[in-house]
PADOVO-719082 format. One record per residue (C-alpha): y negated, x negated, z negated; residue number from 1. Coordinates in nm, 3 decimals, padded with zeros to 5 digits. Example, Ala and Ser with C-alpha at 12.3 -4.5 7.8 and 13.67 -1.06 7.14 Angstrom:
! PADOVO-719082
+---------+---------+---------+-------+
:      c2 :      c1 :      c3 : zator :
+---------+---------+---------+-------+
:  00.450 : -01.230 : -00.780 :     1 :
:  00.106 : -01.367 : -00.714 :     2 :
+---------+---------+---------+-------+
***
This chain:
! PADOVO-719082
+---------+---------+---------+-------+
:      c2 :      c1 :      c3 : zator :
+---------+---------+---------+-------+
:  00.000 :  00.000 :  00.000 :     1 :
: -00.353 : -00.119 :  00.103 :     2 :
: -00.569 : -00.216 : -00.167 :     3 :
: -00.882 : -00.001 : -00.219 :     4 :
: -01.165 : -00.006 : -00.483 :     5 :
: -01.128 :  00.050 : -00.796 :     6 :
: -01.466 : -00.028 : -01.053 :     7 :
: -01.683 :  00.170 : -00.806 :     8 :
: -01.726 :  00.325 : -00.506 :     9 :
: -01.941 :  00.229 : -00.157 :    10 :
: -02.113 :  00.586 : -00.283 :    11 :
: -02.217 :  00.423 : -00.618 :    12 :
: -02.365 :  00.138 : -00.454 :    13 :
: -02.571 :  00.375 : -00.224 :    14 :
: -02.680 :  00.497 : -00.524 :    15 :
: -02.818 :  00.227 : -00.693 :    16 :
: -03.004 :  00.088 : -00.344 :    17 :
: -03.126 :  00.438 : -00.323 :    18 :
: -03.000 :  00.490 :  00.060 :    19 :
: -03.208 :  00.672 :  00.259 :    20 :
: -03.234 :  00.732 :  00.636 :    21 :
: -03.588 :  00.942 :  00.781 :    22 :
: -03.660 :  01.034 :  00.367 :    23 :
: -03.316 :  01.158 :  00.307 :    24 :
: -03.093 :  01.015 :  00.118 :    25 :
: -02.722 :  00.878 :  00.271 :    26 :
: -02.455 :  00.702 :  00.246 :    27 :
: -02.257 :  00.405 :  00.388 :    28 :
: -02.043 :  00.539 :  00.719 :    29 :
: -01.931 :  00.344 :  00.977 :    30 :
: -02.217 :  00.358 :  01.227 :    31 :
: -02.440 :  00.182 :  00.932 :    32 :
: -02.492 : -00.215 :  00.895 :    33 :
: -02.300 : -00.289 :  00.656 :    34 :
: -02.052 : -00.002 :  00.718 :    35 :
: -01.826 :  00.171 :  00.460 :    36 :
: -01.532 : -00.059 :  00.472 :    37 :
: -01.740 : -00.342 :  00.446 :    38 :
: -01.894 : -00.216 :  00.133 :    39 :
: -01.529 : -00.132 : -00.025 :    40 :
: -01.484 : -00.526 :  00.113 :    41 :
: -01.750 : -00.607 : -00.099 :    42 :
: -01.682 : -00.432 : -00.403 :    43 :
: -01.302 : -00.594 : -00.426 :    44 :
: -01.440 : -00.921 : -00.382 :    45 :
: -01.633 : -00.851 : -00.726 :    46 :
: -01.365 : -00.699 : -00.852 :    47 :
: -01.184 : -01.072 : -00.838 :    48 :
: -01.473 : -01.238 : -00.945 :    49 :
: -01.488 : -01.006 : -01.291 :    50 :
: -01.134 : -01.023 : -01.350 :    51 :
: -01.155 : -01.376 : -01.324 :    52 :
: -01.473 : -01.482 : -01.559 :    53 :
: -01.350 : -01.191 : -01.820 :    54 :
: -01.007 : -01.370 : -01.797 :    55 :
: -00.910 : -00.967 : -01.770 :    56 :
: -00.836 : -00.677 : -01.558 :    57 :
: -00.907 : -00.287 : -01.544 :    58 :
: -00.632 : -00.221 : -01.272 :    59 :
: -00.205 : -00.298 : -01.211 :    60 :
: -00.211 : -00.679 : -01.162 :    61 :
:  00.135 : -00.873 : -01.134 :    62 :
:  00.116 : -01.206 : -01.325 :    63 :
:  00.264 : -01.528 : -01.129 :    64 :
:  00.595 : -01.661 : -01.276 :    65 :
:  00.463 : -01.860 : -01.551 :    66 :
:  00.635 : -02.119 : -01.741 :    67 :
:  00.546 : -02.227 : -02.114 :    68 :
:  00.706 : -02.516 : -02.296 :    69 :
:  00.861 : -02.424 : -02.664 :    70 :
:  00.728 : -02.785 : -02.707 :    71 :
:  00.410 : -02.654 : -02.735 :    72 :
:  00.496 : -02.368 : -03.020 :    73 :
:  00.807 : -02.522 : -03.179 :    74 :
:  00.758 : -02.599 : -03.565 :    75 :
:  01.119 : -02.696 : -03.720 :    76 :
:  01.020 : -02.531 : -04.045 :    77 :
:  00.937 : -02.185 : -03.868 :    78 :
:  01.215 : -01.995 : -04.015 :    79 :
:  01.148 : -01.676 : -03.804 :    80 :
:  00.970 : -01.606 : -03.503 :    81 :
:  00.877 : -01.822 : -03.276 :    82 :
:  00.531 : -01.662 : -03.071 :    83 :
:  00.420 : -01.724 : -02.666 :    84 :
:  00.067 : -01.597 : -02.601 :    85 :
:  00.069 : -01.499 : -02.256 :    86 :
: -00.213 : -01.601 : -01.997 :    87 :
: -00.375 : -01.213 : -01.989 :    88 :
: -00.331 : -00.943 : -02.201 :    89 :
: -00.296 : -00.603 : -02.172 :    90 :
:  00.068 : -00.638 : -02.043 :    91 :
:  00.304 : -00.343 : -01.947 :    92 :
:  00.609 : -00.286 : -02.105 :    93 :
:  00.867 : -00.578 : -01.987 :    94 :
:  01.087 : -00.379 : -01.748 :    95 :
:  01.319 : -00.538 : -01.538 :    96 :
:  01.327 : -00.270 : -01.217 :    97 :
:  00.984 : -00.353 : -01.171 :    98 :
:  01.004 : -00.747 : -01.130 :    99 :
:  00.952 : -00.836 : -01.455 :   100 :
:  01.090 : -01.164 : -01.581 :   101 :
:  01.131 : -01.281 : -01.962 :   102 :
:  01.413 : -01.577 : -01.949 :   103 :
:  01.434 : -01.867 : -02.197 :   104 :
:  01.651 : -02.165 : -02.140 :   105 :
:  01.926 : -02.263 : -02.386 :   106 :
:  02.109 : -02.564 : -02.304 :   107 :
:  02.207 : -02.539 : -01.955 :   108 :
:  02.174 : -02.162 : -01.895 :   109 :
:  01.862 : -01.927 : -01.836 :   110 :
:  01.938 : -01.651 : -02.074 :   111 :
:  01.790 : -01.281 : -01.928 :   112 :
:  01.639 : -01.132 : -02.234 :   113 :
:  01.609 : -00.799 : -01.972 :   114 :
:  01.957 : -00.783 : -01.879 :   115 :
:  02.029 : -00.502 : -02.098 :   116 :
:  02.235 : -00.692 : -02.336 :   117 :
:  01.930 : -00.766 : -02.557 :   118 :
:  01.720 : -00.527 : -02.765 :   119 :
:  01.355 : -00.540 : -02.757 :   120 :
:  01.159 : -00.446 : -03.114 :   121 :
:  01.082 : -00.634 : -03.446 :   122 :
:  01.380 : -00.787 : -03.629 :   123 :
:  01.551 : -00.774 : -03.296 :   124 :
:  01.595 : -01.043 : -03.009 :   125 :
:  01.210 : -01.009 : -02.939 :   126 :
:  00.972 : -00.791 : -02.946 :   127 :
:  00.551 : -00.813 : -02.805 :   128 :
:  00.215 : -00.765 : -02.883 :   129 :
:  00.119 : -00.605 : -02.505 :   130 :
: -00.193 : -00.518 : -02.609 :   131 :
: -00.280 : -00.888 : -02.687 :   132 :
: -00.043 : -01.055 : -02.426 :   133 :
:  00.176 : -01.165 : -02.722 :   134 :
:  00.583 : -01.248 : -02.739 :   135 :
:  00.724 : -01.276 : -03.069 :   136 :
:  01.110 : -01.466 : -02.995 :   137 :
:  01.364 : -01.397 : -03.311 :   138 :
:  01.696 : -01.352 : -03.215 :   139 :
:  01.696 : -01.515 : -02.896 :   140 :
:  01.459 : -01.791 : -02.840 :   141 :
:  01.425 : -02.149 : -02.706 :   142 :
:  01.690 : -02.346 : -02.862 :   143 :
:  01.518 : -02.707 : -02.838 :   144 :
:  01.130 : -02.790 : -02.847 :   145 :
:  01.094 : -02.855 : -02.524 :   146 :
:  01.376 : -02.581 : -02.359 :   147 :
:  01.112 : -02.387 : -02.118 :   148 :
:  01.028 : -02.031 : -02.072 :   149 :
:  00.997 : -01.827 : -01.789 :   150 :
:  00.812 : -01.498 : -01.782 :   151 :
:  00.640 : -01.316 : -01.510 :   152 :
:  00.427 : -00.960 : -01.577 :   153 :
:  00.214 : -00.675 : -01.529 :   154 :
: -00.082 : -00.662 : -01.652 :   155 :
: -00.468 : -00.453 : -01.710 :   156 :
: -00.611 : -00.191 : -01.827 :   157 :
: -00.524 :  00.132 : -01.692 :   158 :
: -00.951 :  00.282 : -01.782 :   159 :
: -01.261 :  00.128 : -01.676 :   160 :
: -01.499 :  00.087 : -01.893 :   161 :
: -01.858 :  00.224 : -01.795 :   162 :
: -02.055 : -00.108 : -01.809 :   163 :
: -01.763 : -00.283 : -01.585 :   164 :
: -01.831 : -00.022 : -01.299 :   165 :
: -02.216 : -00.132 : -01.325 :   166 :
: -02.145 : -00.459 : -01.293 :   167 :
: -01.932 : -00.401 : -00.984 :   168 :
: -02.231 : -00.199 : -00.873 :   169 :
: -02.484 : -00.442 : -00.929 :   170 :
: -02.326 : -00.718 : -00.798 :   171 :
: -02.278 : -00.589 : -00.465 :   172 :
: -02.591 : -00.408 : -00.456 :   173 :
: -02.730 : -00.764 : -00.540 :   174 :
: -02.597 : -00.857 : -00.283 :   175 :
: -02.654 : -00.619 : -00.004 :   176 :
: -03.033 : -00.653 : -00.143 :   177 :
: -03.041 : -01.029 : -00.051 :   178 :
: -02.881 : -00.994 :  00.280 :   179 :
: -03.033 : -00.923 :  00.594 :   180 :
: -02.951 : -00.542 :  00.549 :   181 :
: -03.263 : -00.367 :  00.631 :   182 :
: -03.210 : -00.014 :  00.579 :   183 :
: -03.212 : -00.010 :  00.244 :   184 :
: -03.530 :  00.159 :  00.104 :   185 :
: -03.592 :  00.302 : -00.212 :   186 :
: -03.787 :  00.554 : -00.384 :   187 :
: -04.101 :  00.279 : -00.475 :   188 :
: -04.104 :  00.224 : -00.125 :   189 :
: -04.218 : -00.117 :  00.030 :   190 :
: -04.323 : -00.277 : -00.325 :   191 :
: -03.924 : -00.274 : -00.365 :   192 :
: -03.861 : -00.430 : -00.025 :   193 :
: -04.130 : -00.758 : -00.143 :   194 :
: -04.003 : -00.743 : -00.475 :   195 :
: -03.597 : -00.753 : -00.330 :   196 :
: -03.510 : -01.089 : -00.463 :   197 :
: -03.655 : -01.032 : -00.792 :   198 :
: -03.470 : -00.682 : -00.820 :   199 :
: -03.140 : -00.855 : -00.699 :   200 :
: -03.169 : -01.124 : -00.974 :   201 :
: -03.242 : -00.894 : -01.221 :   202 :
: -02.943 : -00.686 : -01.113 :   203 :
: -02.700 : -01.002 : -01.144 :   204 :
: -02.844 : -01.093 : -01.462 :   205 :
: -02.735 : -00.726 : -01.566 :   206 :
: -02.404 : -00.773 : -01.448 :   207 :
: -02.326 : -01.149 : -01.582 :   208 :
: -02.425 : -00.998 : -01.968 :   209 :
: -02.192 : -00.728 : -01.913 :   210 :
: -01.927 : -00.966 : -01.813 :   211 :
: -02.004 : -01.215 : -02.087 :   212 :
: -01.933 : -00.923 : -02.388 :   213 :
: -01.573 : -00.899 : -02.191 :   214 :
: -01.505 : -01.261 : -02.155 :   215 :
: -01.137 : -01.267 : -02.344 :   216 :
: -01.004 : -01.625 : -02.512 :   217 :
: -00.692 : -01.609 : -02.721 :   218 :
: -00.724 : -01.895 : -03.023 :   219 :
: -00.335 : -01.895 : -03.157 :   220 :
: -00.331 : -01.915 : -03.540 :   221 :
: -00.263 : -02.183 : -03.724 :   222 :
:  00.101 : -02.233 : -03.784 :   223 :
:  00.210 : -02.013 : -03.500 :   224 :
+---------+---------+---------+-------+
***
């Protein structure tokens, strides 16, 4: 399935730039410069370049296969669980019919914590924080500091938040503003069209403050 947008629409962004065409107000089509589809272009593009600086999503991403040495969380006096903070949080539920992986190696064998033979919850073979991005290993885990572990996911938040779909806005309207798209009028008429770069800086400003309140870092405890 093709990807469309998801923090905002090519209507939104119309919005903001006030789009207007003989004093009434329109929208992006495909006879306009940009056109529609190169708006929705647009707004995916920003939708990367959020996730990325927030270190989150507010969609269904699939994680890479990632690898993380017990090396790195081993402590030989841990008599319990032994924890693997995950890359992103917000993780789905580990399920293996939809690709996910969650493998650790013990000796010479990969052993398939999703196979069905192994029961997911505290106490049990593992269990996860998915709201966090968190795997707590009890039962079965690493058997050797530096035996690896393999996981792949799904990850994001299913809502987005209101001041995520302004900064999608803003950034391509931002855009669009400092391009050489000339239809785009608003209601304090030419003052705006002087003023553009000003307006578009002040619009990324906007956006980069919203991102930096969502900017996630994971700090693991001390003696985790």
């Amino acid at each position: 399935m093709a990807r469309t947008p998801v923090y905002c629409t090519s209507q939104d962004v119309a919005n903001k730039l006030r789009l207007s065409s003989g004093g009434v107000r329109t929208t992006f089509s495909t006879l306009t410069d940009p056109t529609d589809l190169e708006v929705q272009e647009r707004i995916m593009e920003a939708e990367d370049m959020i996730n990325i600086t927030c270190n989150d999503a507010w969609f269904l991403l699939t994680s890479p296969v990632e690898y993380y040495e017990a090396d790195d969380l081993w402590m030989d006096w841990q008599p319990y669980e032994l924890l693997c903070p995950l890359k992103q949080a917000h993780v789905q539920t580990f399920s293996k019919s939809s690709g996910d992986i969650l493998q650790v190696r013990q000796g010479n064998i990969w052993v398939d914590l999703l196979d069905g033979t192994h029961t997911e919850g505290i106490g049990q073979d593992y269990w996860v924080e998915y709201d966090h991005g968190i795997i707590h290993f009890f039962r079965t885990r690493p058997n050797a500091p530096l035996s690896p572990i393999m996981v792949q996911y799904r990850y994001g938040n299913l809502t987005v938040p209101y001041d995520i779909k302004k900064a999608a806005i803003n950034i391509v309207s931002a855009d669009l503003l400092e391009s050489d798209f000339q239809a785009v009028l608003m209601s304090n008429g030419e003052g705006f069209v002087t003023d553009r770069y000003k307006t578009a800086e002040k619009w990324r400003d906007e956006a980069n403050n919203i991102m930096s309140q969502h900017w996630r870092v994971f700090v693991r405890p001390l003696g985790t």
